[in-house]
DSSP file (Angstrom, degrees, kcal/mol; ACC not computed):
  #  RESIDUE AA STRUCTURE BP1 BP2  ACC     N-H-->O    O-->H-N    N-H-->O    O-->H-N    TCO  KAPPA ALPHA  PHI   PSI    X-CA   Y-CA   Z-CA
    1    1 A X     >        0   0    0      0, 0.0     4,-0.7     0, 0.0     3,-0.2   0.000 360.0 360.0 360.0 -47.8    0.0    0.0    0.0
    2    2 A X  T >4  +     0   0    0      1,-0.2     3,-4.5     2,-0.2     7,-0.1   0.974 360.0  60.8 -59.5 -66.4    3.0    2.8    0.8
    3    3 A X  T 34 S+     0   0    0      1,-0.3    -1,-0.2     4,-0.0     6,-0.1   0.708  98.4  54.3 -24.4 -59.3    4.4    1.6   -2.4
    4    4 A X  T 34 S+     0   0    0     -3,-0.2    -1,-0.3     2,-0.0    -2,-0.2   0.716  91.4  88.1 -38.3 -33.0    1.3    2.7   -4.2
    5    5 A X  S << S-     0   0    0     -3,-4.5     2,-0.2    -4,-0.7     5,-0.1  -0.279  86.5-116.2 -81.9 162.7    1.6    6.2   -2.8
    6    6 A X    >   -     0   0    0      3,-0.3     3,-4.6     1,-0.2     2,-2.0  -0.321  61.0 -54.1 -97.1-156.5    3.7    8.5   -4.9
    7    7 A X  T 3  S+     0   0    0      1,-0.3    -1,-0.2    -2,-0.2     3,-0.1   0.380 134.5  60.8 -54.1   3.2    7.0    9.9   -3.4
    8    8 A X  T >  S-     0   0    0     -2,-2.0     3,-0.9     1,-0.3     2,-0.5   0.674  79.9-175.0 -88.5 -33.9    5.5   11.3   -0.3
    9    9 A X  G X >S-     0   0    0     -3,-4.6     3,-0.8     1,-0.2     5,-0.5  -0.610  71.1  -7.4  59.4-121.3    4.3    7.8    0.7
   10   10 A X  G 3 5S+     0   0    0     -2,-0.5    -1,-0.2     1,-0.2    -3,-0.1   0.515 139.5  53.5 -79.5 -15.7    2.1    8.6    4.0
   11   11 A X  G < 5S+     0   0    0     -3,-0.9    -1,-0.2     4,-0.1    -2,-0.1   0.456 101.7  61.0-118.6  18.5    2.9   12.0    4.3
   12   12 A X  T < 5S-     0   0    0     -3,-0.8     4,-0.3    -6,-0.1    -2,-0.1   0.764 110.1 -17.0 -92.8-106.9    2.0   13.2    0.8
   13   13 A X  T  >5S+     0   0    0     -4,-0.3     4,-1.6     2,-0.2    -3,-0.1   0.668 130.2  49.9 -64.7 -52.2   -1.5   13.1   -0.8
   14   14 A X  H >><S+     0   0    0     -5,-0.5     3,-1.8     2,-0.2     4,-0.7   0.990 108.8  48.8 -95.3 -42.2   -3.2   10.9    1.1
   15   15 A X  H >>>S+     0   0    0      1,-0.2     4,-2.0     2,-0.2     3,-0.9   0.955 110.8  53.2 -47.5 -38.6   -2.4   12.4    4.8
   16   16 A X  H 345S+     0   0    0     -4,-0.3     4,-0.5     1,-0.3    -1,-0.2   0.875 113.4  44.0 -77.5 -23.3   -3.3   15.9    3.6
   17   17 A X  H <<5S+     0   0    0     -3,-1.8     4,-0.4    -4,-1.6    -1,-0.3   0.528 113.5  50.8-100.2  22.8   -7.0   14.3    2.2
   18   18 A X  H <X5S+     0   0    0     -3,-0.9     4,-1.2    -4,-0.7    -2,-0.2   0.355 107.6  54.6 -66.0 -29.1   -7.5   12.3    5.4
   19   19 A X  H >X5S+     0   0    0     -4,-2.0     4,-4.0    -5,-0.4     3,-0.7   0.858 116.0  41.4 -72.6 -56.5   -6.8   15.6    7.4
   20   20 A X  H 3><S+     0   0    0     -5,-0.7     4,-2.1    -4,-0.5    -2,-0.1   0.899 113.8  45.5 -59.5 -43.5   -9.5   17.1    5.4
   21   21 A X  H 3> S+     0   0    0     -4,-0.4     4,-0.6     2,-0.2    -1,-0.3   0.813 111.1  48.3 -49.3 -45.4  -11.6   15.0    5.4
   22   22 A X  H <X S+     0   0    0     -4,-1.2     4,-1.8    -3,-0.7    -2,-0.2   0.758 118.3  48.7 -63.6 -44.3  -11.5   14.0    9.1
   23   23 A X  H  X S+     0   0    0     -4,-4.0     4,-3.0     2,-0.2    -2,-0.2   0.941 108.0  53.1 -75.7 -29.7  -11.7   18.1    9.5
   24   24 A X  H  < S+     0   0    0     -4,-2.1     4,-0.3    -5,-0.3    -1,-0.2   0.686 111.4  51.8 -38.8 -47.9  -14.8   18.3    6.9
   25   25 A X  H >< S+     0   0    0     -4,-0.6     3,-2.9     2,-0.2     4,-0.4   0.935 102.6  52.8 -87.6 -89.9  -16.2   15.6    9.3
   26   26 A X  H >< S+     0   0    0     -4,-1.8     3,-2.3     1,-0.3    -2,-0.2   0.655 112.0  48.2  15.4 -72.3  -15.8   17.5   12.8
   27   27 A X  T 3< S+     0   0    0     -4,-3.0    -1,-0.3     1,-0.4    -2,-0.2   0.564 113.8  44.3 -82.8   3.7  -17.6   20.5   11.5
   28   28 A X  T <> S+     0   0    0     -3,-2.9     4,-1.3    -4,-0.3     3,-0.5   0.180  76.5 124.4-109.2   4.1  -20.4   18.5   10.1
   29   29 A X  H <> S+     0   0    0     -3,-2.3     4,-1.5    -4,-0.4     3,-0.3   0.843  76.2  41.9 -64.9 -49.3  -20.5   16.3   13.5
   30   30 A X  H  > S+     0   0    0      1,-0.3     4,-1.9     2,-0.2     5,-0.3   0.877 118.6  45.1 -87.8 -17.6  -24.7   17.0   14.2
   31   31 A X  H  > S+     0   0    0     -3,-0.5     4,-1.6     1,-0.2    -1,-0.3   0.938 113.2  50.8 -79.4 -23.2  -25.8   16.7   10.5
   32   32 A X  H  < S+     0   0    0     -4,-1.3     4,-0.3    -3,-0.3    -2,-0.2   0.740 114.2  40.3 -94.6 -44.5  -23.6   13.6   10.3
   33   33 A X  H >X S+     0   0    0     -4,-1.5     4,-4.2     2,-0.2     3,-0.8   0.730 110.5  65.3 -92.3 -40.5  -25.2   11.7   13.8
   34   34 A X  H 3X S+     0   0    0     -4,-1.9     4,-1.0     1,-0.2     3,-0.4   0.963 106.9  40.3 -42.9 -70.8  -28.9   13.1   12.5
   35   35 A X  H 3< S+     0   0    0     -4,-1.6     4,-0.2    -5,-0.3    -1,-0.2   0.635 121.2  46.3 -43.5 -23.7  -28.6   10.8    9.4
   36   36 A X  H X4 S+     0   0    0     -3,-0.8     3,-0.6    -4,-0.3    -1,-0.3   0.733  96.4  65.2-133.9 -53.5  -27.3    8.4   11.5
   37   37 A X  H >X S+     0   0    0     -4,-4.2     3,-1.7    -3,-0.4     4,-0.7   0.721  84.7  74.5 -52.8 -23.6  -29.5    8.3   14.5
   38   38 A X  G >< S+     0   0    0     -4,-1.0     3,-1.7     1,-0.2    -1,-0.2   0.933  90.9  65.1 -47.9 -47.0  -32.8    7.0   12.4
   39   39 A X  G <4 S+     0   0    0     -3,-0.6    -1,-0.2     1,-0.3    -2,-0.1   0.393  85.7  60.7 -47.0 -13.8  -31.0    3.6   12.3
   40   40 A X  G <4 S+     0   0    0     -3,-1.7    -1,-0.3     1,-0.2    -2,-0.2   0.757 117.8  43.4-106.1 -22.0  -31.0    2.7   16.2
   41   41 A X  S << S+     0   0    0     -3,-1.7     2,-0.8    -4,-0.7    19,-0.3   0.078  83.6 108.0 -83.0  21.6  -35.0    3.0   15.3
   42   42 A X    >   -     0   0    0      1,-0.1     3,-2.9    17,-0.1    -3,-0.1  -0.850  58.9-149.4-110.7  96.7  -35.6    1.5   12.7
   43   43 A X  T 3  S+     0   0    0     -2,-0.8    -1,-0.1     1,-0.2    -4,-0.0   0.727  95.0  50.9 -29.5 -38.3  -37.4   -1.8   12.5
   44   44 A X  T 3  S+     0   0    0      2,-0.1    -1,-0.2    -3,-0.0    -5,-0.0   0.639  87.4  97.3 -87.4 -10.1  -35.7   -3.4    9.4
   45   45 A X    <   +     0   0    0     -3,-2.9     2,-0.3     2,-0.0    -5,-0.0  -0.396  58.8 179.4 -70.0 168.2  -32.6   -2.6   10.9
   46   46 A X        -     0   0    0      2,-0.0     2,-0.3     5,-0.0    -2,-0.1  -0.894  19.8-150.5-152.9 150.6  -31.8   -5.9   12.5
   47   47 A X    >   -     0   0    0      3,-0.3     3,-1.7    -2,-0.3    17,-0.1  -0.993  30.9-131.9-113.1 113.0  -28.1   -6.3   14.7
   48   48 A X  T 3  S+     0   0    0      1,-0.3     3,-0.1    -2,-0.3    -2,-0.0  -0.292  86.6  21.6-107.4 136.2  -27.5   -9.7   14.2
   49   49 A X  T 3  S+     0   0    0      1,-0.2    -1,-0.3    -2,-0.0     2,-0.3   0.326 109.4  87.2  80.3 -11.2  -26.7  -11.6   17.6
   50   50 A X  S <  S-     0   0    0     -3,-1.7     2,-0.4    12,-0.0    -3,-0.3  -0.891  71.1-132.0-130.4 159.7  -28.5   -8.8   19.9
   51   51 A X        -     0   0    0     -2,-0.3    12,-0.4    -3,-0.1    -3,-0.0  -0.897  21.8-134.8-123.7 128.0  -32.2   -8.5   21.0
   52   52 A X        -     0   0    0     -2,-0.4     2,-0.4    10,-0.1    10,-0.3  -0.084  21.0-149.5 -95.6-153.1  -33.3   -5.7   20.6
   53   53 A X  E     -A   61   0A   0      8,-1.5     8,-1.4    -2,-0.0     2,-0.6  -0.964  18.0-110.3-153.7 179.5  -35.7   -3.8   23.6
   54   54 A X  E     -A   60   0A   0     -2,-0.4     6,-0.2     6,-0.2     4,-0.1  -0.930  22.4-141.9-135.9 114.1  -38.6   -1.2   24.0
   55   55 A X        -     0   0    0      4,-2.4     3,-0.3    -2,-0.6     6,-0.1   0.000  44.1 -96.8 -52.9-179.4  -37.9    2.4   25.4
   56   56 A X  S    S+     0   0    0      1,-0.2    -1,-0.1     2,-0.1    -2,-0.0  -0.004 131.8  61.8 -93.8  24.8  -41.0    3.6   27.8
   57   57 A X  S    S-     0   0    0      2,-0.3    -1,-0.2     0, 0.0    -2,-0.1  -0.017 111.2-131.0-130.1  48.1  -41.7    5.3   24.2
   58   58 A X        +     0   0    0     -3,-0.3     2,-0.3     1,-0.1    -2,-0.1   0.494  59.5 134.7  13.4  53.5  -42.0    2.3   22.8
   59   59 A X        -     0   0    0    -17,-0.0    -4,-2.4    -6,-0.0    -2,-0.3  -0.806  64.8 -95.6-119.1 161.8  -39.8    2.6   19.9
   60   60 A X  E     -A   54   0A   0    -19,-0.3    -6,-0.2    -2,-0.3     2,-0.1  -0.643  46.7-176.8 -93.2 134.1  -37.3   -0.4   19.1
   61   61 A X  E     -A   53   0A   0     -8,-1.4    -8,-1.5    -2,-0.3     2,-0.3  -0.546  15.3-156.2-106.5-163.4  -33.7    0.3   20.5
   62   62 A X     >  -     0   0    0    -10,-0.3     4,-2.6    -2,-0.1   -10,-0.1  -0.934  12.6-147.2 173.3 123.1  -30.6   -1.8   20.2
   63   63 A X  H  > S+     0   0    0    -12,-0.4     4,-0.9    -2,-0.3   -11,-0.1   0.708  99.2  40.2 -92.5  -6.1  -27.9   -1.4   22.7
   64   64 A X  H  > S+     0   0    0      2,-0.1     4,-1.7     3,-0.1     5,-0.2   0.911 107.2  58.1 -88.6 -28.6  -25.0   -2.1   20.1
   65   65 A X  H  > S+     0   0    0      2,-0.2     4,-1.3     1,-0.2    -2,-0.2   0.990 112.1  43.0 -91.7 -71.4  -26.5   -0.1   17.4
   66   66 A X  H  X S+     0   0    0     -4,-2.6     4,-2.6     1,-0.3    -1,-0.2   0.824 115.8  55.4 -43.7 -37.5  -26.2    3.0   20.6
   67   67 A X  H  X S+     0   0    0     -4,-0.9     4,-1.2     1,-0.2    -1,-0.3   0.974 108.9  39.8 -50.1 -67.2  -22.4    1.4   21.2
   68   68 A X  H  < S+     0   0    0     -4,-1.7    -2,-0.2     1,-0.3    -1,-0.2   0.453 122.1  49.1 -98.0  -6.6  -21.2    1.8   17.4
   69   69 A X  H >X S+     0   0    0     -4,-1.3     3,-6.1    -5,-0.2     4,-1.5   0.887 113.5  43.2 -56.6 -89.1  -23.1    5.5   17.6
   70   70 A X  H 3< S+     0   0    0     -4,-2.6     4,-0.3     1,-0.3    -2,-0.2   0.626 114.5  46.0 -31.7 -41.8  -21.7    6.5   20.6
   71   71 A X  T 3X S+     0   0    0     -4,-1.2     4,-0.5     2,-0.2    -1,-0.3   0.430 111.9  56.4 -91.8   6.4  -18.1    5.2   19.6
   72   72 A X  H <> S+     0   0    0     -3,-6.1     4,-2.6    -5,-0.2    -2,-0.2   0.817 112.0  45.7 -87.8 -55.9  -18.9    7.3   15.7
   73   73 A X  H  < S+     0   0    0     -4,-1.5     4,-0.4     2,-0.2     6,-0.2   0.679 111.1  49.1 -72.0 -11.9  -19.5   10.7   18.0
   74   74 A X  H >4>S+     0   0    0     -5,-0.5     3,-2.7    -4,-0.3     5,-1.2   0.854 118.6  42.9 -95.9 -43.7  -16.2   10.3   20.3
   75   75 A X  H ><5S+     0   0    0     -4,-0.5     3,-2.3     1,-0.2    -2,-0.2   0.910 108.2  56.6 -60.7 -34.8  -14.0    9.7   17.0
   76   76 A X  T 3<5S+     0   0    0     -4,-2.6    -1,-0.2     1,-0.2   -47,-0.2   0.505 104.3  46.8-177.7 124.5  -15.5   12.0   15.7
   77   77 A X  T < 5S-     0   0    0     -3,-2.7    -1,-0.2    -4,-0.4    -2,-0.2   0.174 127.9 -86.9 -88.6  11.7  -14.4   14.5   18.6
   78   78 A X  T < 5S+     0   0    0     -3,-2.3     2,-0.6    -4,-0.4    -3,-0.2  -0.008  81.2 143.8 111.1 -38.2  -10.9   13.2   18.4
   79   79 A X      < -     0   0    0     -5,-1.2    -1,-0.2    -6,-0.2    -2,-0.2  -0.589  29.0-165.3-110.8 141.7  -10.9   10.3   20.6
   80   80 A X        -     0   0    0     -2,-0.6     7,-0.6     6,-0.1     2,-0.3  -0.370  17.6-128.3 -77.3 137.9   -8.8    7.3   19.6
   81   81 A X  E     -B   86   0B   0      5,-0.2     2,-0.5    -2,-0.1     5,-0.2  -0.706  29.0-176.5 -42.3 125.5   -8.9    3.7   20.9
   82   82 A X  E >   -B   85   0B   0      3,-2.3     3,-2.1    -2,-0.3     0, 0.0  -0.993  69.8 -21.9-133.0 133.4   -5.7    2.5   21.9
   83   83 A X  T 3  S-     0   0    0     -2,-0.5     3,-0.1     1,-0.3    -2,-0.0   0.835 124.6 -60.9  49.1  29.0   -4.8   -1.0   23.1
   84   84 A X  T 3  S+     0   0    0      1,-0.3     2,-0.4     0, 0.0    -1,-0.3   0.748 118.0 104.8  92.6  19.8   -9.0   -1.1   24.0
   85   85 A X  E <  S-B   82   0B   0     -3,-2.1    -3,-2.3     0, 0.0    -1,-0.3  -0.986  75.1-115.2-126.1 146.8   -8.8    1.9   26.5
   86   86 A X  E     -B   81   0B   0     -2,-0.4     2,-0.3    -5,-0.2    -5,-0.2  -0.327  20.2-115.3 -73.5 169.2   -9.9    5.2   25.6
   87   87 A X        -     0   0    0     -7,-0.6     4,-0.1    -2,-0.1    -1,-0.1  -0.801  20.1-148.4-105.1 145.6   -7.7    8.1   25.2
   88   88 A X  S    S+     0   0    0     -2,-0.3     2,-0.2     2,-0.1    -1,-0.1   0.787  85.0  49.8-100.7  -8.2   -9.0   10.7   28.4
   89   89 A X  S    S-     0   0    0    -11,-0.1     2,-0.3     1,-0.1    -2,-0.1  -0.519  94.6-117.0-115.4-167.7   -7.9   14.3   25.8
   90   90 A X        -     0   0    0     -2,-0.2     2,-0.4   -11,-0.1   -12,-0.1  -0.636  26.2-137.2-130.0 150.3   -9.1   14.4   22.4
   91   91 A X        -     0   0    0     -2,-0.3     5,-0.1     1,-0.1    -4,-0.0  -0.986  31.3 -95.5-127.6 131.3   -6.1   14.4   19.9
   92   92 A X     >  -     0   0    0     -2,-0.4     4,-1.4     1,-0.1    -1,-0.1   0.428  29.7-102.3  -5.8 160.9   -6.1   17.1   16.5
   93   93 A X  H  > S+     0   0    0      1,-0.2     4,-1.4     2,-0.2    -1,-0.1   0.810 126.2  44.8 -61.9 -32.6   -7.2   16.6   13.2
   94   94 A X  H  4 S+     0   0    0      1,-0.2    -1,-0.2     2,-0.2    -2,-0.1   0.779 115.7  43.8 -91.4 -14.0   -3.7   16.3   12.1
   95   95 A X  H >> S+     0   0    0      2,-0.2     4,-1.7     3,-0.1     3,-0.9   0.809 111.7  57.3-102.8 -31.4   -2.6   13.9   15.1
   96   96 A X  H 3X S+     0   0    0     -4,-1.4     4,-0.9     1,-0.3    -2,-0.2   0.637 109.9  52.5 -69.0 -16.7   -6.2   11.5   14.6
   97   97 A X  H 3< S+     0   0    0     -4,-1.4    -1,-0.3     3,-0.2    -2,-0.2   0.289 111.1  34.9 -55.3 -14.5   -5.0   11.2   11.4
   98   98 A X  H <> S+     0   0    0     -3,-0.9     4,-2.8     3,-0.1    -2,-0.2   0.600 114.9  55.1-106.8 -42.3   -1.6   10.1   11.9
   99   99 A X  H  X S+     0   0    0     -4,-1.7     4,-2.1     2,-0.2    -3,-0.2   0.881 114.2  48.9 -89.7 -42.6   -2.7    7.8   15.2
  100  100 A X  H  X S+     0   0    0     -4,-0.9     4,-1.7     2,-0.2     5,-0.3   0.980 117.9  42.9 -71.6 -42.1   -5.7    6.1   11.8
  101  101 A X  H  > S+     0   0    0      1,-0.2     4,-0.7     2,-0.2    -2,-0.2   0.919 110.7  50.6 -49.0 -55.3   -2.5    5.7    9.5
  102  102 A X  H  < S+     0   0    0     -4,-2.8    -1,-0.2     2,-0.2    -2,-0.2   0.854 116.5  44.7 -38.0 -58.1   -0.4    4.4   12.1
  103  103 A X  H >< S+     0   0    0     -4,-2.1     3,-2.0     1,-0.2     6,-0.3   0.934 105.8  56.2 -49.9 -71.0   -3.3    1.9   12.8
  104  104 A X  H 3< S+     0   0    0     -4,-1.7    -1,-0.2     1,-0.2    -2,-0.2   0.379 113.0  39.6 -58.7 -26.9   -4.1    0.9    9.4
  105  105 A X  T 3< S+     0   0    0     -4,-0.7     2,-0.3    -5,-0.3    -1,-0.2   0.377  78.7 126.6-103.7  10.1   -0.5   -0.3    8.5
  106  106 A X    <>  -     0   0    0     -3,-2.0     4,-1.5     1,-0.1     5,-0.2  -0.454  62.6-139.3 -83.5 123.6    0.3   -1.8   11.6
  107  107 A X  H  > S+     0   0    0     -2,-0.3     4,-2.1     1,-0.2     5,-0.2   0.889 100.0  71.0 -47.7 -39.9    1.4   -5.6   10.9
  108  108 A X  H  > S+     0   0    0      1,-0.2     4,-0.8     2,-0.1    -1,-0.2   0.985 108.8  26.7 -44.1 -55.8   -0.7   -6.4   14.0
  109  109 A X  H  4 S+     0   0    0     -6,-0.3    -1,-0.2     1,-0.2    -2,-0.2   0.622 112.4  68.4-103.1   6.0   -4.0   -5.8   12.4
  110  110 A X  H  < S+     0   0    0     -4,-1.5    -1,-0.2     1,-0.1     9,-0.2   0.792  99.7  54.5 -64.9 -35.1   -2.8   -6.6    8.6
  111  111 A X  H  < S+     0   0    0     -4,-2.1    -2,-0.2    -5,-0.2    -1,-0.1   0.894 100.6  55.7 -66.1 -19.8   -2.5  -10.1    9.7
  112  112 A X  S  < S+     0   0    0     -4,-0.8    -1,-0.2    -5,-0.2    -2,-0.1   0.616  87.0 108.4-102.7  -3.9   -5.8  -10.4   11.0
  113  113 A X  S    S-     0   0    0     -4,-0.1     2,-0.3     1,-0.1    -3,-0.1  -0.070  91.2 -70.7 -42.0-179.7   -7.3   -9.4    7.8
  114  114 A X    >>  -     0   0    0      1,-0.1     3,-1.1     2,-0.0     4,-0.5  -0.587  44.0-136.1 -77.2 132.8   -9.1  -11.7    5.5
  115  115 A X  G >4 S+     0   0    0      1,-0.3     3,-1.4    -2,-0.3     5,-0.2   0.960 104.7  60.1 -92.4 -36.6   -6.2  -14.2    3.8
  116  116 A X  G 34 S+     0   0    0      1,-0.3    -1,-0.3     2,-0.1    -3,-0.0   0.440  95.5  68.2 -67.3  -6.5   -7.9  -13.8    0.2
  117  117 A X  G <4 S-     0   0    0     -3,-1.1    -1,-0.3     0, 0.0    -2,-0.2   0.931  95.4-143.7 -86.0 -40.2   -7.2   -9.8    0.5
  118  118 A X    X<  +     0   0    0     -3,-1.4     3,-1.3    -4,-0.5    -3,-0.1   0.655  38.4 166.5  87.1  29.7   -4.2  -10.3    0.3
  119  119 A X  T 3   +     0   0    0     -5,-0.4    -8,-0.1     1,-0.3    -4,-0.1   0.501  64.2  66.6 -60.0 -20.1   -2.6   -8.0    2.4
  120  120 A X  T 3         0   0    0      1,-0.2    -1,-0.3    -5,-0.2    -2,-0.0   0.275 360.0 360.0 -90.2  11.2    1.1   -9.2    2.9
  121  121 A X    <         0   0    0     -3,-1.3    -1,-0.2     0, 0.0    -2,-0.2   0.624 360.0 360.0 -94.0 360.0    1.5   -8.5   -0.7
C-alpha cells in the first residue's frame, strides 16, 4: 500500500485528504449523527446476535446499534482507541490522522485481515 503512494508515501497526498476529510467531518458532526440516528429506530434494521428492547416510548432500540453510535460521535471528537482503552484528551485533526494511518499499516492488524485480501502483498 505505501508503495502505491507516490514519493510522499504517508505523508503526501493521502495524509493531507485524510486531514481534510477528518476536519470536513468535525464541522459536520450534528448533521452527520442526524442521518445516522434514524437507524438505532428503525425496525428493518436488525443487529444480528443482539435482542433488541422497547424504550418507555416504545420505539425499538438496540444497545450495540447505541455502542457503534456513541463510539462514531467520540471519533469523531478526536478520541482514539488505543490497546481497548480510551484516550481521556481528544487528539487534532492532524494527530487522529496520523494515530488512523499508524493503525491501518500496523502488521498487528494486517495479519488479521481476510487471507484472500491479500494483504502481505
Amino acid at each position: 500500500m505505501v508503495d502505491a503512494m507516490e514519493t510522499g508515501e504517508l505523508e503526501g497526498m493521502l495524509s493531507s485528504a485524510c486531514e481534510i476529510t477528518n476536519r470536513v467531518m468535525r464541522y459536520l458532526t450534528e448533521q452527520l449523527i442526524s442521518v445516522l440516528k434514524p437507524f438505532l429506530y428503525d425496525p428493518l434494521v436488525m443487529w444480528i446476535g443482539r435482542d433488541t428492547i422497547v424504550d418507555e416510548n416504545s420505539e425499538m432500540a438496540n444497545d450495540q446499534a447505541k455502542g457503534h453510535l456513541n463510539n462514531i460521535e467520540m471519533r469523531l471528537q478526536g478520541y482514539v482507541r488505543a490497546n481497548l482503552k480510551n484516550s481521556s484528551m481528544p487528539l487534532s485533526v492532524a494527530g487522529q490522522t496520523r494515530k488512523l494511518i499508524e493503525e491501518a499499516i500496523s502488521v498487528e492488524n494486517l495479519c488479521q485481515m481476510y487471507i484472500d485480501w491479500s494483504a502481505f502483498l
